[in-house]
NUKOL-79058 format. One record per residue (C-alpha): residue number from 1; residue in three letters; z, x, y. Coordinates in nm, 3 decimals, padded with zeros to 5 digits. Layout:
% residues N
NUM ALA Z X Y
...
% end
This chain:
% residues 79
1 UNK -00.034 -01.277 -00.552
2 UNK -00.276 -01.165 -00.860
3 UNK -00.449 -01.398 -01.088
4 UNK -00.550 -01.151 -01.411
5 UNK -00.575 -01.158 -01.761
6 UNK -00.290 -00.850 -01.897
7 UNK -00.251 -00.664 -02.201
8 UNK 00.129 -00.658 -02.326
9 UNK 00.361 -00.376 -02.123
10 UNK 00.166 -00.353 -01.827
11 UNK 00.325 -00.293 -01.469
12 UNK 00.136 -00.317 -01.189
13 UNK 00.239 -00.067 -00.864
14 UNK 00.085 -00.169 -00.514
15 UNK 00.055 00.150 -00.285
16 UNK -00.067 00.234 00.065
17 UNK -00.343 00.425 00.184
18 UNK -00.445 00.592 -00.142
19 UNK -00.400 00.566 -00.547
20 UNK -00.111 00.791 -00.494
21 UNK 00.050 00.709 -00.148
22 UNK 00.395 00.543 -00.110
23 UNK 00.488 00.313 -00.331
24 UNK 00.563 -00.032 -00.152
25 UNK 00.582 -00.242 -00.463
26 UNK 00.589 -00.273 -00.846
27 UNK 00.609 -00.598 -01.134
28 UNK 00.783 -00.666 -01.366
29 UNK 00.631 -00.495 -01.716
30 UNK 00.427 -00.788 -01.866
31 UNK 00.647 -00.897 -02.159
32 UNK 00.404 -01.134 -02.336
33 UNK 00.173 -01.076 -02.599
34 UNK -00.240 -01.063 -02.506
35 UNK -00.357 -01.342 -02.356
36 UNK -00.742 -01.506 -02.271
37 UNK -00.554 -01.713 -01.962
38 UNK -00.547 -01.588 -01.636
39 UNK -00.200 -01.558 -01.512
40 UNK -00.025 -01.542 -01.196
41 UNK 00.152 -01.199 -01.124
42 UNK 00.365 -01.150 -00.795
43 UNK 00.464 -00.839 -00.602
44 UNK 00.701 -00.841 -00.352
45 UNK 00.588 -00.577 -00.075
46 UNK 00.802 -00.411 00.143
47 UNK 00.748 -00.457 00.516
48 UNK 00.469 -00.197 00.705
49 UNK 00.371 -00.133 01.022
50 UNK 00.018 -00.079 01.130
51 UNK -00.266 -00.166 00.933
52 UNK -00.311 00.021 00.553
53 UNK -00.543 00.020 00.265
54 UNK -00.362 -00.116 -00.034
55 UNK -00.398 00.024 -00.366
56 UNK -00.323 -00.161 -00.698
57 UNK -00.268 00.056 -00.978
58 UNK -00.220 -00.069 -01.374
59 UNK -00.005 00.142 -01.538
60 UNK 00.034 00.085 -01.961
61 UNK 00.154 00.386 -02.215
62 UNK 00.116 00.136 -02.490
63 UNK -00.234 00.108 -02.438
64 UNK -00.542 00.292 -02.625
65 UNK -00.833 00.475 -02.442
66 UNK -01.096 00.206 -02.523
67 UNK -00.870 -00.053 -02.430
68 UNK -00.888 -00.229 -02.096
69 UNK -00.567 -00.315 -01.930
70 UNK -00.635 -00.647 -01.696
71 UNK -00.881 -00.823 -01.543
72 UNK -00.827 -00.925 -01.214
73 UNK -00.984 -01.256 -01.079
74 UNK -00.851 -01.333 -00.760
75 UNK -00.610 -01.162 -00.534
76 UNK -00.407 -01.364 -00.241
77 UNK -00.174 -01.199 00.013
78 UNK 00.032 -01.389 00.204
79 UNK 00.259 -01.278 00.464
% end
């Protein structure tokens, strides 16, 4: 689970091992406009073995160069 502030039509993708290693889980685009509350954001991972380094990665092709895309505050996993 992700508490973060998000800019309108970002996705967040959760991978293993490295910024581009397999993909294990993805949101939903954020639909709502830009916010200054923290929000929860949940991504449903698929099942590993073994222990891995997870990535998080924000992906947004609406956004500008000189814009940030979140701001993460607190991240939970839970089994």
């Amino acid at each position: 689970m992700l508490s973060l502030m998000v800019e309108l039509g970002v996705t967040l993708e959760l991978h293993l091992d490295s910024p581009t290693g397999t993909l294990v889980g993805t949101s939903p685009p954020v639909s709502a406009a830009k916010t200054t509350k923290y929000s929860t954001i949940k991504i449903a991972s698929l099942p590993t073995s073994d222990f891995h380094t997870r990535y998080i990665i924000g992906r947004n092709t609406r956004a500008k160069v000189d814009e940030p895309l979140l701001h993460i505050s607190r991240i939970q996993f839970q089994p």
